[in-house]
C-alpha positions in Angstrom: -91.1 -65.8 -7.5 -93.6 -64.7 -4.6 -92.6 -61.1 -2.7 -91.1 -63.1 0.3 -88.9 -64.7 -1.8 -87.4 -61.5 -3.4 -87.1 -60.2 0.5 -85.4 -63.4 1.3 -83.2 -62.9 -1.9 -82.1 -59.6 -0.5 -81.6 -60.4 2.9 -79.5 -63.4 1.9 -77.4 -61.0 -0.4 -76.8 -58.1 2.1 -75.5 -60.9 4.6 -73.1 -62.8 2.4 -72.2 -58.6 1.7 -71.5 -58.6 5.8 -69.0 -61.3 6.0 -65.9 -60.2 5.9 -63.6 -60.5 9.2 -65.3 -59.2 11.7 -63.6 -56.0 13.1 -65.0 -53.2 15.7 -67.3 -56.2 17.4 -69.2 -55.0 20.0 -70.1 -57.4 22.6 -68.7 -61.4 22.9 -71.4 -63.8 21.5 -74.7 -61.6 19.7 -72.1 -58.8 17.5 -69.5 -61.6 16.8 -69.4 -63.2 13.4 -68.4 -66.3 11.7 -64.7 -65.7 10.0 -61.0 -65.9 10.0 -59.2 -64.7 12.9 -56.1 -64.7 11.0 -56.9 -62.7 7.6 -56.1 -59.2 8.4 -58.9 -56.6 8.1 -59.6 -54.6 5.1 -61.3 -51.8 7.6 -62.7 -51.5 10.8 -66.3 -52.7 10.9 -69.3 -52.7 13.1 -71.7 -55.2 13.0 -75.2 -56.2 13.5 -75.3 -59.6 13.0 -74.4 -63.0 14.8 -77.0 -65.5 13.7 -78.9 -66.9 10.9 -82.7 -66.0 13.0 -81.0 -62.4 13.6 -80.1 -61.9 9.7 -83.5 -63.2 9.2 -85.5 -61.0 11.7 -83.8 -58.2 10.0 -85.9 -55.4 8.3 -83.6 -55.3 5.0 -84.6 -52.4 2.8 -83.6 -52.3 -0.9 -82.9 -48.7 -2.5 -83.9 -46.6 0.4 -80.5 -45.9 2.5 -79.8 -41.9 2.5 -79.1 -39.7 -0.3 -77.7 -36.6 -1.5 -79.4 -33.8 -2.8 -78.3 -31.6 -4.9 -76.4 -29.1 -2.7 -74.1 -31.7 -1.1 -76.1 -32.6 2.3 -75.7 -36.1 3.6 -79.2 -37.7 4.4 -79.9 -39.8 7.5 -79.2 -43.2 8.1 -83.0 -44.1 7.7 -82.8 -42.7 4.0 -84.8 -39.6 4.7 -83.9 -36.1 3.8 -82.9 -33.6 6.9 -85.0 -30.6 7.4 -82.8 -27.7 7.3 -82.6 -26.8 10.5 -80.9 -24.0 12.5 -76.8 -24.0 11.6 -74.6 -25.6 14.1 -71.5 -24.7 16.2 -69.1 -26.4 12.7 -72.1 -24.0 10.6 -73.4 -26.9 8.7 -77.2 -27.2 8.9 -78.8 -29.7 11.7 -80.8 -32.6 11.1 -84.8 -33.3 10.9 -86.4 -36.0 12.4 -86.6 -39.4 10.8 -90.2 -41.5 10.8 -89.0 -43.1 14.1 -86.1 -41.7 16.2 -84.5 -38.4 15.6 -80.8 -38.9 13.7 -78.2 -36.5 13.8 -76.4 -35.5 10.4 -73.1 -35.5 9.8 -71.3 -32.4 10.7 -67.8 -33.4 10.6 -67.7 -32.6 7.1 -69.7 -33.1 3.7 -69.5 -35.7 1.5 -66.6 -35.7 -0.9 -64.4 -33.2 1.0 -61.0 -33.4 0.6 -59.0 -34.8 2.7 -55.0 -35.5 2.9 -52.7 -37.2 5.6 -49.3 -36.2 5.8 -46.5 -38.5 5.5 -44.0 -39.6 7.6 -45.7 -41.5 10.4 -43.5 -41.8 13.4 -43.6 -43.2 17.3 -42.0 -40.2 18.4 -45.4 -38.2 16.7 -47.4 -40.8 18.4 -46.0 -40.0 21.7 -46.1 -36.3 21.3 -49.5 -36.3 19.6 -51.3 -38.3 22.7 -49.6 -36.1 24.8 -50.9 -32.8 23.3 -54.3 -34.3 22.8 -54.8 -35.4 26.1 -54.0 -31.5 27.1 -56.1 -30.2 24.7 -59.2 -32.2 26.1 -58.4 -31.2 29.5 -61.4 -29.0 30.3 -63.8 -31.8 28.7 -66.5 -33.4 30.7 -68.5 -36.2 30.8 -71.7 -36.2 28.6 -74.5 -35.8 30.3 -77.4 -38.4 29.1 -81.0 -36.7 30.6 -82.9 -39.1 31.7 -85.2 -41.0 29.1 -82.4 -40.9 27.1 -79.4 -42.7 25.4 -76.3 -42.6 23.9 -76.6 -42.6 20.2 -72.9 -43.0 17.9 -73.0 -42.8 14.3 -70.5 -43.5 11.5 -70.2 -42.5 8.5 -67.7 -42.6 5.7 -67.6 -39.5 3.2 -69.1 -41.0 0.0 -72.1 -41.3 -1.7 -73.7 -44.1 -3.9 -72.8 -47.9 -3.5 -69.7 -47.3 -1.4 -71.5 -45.3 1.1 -71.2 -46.1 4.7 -73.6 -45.4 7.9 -73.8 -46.9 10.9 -75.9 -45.8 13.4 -76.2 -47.6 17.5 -78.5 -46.6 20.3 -76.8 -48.0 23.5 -77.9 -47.4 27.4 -75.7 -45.2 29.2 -75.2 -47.4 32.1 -74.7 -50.4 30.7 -73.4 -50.2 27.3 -75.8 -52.5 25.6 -77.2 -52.0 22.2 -80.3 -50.9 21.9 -80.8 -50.8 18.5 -78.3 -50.7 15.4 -78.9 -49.4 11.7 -76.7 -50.0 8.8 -77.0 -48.8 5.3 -74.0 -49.7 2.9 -74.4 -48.5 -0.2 -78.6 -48.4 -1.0 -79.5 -51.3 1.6 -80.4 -50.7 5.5 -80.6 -53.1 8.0 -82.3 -51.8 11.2 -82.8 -54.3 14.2 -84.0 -53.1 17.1 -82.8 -55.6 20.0 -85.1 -57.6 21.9 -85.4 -57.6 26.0 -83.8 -60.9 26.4 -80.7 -59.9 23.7 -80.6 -56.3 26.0 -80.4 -58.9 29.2 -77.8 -60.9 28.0 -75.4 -57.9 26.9 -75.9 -56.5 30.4 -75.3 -59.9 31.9 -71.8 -59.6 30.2 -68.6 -58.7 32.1 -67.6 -55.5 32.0 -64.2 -54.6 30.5 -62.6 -53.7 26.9 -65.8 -55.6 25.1 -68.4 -53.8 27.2 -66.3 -50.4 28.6 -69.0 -48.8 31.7 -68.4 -46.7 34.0 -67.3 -49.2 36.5 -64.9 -50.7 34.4 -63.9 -47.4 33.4 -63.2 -46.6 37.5 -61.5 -49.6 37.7 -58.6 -49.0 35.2 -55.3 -47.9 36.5 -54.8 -44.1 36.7 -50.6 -44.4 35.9 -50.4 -45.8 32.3 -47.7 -47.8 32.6 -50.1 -49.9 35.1 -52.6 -49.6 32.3 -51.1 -51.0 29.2 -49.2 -53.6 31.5 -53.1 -55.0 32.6 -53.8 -54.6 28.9 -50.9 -56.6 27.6 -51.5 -59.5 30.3 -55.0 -59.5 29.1 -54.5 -59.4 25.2 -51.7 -62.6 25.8 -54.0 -64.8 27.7 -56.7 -63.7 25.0 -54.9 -64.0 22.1 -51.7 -66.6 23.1 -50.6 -66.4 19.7 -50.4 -63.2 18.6 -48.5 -59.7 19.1 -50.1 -58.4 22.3 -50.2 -54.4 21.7 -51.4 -55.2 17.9 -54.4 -57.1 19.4 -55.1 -54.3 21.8 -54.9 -51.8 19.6 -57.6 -53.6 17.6 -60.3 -54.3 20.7 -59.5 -50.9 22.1 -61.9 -49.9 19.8 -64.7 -50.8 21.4 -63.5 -49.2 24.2 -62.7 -45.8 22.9 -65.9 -45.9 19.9 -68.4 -46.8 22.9 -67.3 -45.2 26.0 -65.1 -41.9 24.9 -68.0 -39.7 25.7 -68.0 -40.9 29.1 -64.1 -40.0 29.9 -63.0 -37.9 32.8 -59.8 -35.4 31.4 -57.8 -38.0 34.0 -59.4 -41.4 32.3 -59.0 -39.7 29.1 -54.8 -38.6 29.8 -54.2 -41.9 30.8 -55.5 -43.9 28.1 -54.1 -41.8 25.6 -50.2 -42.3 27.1 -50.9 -45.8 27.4 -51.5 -46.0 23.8 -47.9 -44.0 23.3 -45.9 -46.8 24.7 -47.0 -49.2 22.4 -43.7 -48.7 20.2 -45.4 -49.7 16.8 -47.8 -46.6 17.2 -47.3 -44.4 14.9 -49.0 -41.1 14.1 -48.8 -38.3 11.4 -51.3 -35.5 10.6 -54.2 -34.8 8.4 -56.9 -32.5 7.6 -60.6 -33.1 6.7 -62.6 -30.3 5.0 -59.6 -28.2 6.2 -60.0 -28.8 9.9 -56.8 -30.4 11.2 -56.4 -34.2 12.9 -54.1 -36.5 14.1 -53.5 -40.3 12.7 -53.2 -42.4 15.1 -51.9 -46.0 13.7 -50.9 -49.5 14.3 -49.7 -51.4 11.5 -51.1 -55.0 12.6 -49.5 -56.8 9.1 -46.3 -55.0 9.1 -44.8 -57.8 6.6 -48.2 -58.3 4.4 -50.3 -56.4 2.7 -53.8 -55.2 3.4 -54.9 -51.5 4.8 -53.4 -50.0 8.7 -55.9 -49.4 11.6 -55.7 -45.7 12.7 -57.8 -43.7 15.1 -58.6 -39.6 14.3 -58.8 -37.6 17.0 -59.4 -33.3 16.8 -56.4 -31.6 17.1 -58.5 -28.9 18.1 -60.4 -30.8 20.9 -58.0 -34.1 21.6 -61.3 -35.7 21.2 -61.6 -39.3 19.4 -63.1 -38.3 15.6 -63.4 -41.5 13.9 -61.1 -44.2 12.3 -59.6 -44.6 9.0 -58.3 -47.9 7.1 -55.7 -46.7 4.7 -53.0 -48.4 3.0 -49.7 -48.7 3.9 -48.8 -45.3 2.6 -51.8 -43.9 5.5 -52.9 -41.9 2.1 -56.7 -41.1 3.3 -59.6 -40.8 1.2 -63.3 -40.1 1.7 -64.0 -44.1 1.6 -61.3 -45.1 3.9 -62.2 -42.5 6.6 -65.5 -43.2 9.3 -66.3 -40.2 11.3 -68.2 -40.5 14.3 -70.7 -38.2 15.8 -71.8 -38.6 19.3 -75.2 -37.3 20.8 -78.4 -38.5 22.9 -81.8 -39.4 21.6 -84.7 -41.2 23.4 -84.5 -44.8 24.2 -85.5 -46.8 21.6 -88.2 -49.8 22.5 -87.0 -53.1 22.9 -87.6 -55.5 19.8 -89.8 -58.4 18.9 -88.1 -61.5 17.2 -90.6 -62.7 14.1 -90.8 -66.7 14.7 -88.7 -67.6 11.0 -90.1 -70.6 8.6 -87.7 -73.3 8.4 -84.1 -72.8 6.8 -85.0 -69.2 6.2 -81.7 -67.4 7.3 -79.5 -70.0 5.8 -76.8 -71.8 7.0 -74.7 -69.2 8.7 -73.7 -69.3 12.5 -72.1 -67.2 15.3 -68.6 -67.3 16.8 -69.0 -66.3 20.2 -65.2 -66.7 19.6 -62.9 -64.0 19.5 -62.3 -62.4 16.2 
């Protein structure tokens, strides 16, 4: 077996590893994979894929996604050790530089920290919690993105080896399209850089919930019972057949994941109490590495099984922190928890699409369906 056929091998591998439901989609059509609209989730997801000559052009690396050495520090999402840099505001150390780009570590919390939720998950928490965190982020302002530069997200779960999760998205400010995307689960990384015509096509998009800028962003209601009636309207005309909040709650999360940083306090209070009269939110408390954080969740399979969708925010802050897939119970664990960091970094270059030899990414297609 030649060396392009082991690649292929891989490739092929990592993608069937990909397909699961696609949750936490980014944009209608390129981010949207093939799958069953009706299986519940086992987690929130983003994805980098959408069609067999994507998956293909993707620079799949076998046994080189991040580390941990032997003190407990994360590595990067490119699989290279941080530099031990000066200690940050949380006093964990900064990142180094990767080959490429620049990558921000994880300071939320180290890998393996403990982390509880506590029980009894209530609307009435839900409404107070939005409530209190909306206050608490009153004094926040918009980030700032300098010019040459973007916004960068990454998420990461709070394990190491083959259940280790990072996801890592360079996006322009302005328009909220994906620059670039890397993805290591487990010891494979998939980086694809997106190409100029992929970068016109996202902007071409409509703004709204699926591509959150700051016009959309304007253009929402500023009383919240406005808010999550346009929401509702939307969600039943989108999804005629199912329960209207659940189905928000779900695509909100492109909304809060790729446009939070962006929020006025005003943007940021009324989102939040929409979200509290949904009356299936619930919301407890929980702490990670000690530091305290409210669970936001919607139970989207009340009667089934599967795992919850919830949203972390700061207690401290009111800022948005991450999500979390746990069961039923909303017991968290280090696998079940993604927390996001937000930052700038220069703008990646667009990509270049490799021409692909004949049936070399398989037989799998997009959905430019909903999920």
């Amino acid at each position: 077996m030649s060396t392009d056929d082991k690649d292929l091998m891989a490739l092929r591998g990592f993608r069937r590893d990909l397909d699961d439901p696609p949750e936490g989609v980014l944009v209608r059509g390129r981010y949207r994979l093939a799958g069953s609209e009706h299986r519940p989730p086992t987690r929130r997801r983003q994805w980098l894929l959408a069609s067999a000559g994507a998956a293909a052009a993707l620079t799949v690396v076998v046994g080189a996604a991040a580390a941990v050495n032997s003190a407990g520090n994360r590595t990067d999402g490119g699989g290279q050790a941080p530099a031990q840099g000066p200690a940050t505001a949380a006093g964990r150390p900064s990142a180094g530089a990767t080959a490429d780009l620049p990558v921000t570590i994880g300071t939320r919390a180290p890998l393996d920290a403990k982390v509880t939720s506590d029980g009894g998950a209530t609307h009435a928490k839900a409404v107070a919690a939005m409530d209190r965190l909306a206050n608490a982020a009153a004094g926040g302002q918009p980030l700032a993105v300098p010019a040459g530069q973007v916004l960068y997200i990454k998420t990461y779960n709070l394990v190491p080896g083959a259940e280790k999760y990072i996801h890592e998205i360079w996006m322009d400010p302005s328009t909220l399209a994906p620059l670039r995307i890397r993805r290591t689960d487990g010891d494979q990384t998939a980086d694809m850089p997106s190409t100029q015509d992929e970068i016109d096509q996202a902007t071409a998009q409509a703004p709204g919930l699926y591509r959150p800028t700051a016009d959309y962003l304007a253009s929402l209601p500023a009383d919240p019972a406005q808010l999550i009636s346009r929401w509702r309207q939307w969600a039943q005309t989108t999804y005629p057949d199912r329960p209207a909040d659940g189905m928000i709650w779900k695509d909100v999360f492109e909304l809060i994941n790729y446009s939070e940083p962006f929020w006025t306090p005003q943007q940021r209070t009324t989102i939040y109490k929409a979200f509290a009269l949904m009356p299936d939110l619930k919301a407890t408390t929980a702490k990670i590495d000690n530091r305290p954080y409210d669970l936001v969740c919607m139970d989207r399979e009340p009667n089934g099984g599967g795992t919850v969708d919830c949203d972390l925010f700061d207690s401290a802050t009111g800022r948005y922190a991450g999500t979390a897939w746990p069961e039923k119970n909303l017991a968290l664990k280090p696998v079940n928890v993604g927390l996001v960091d937000f930052g700038t970094q220069p703008r990646p270059a667009p990509g270049i699409r490799p021409s692909l030899p004949p049936h070399a990414g398989g037989s799998e297609k997009a959905n430019p369906g909903k999920s």
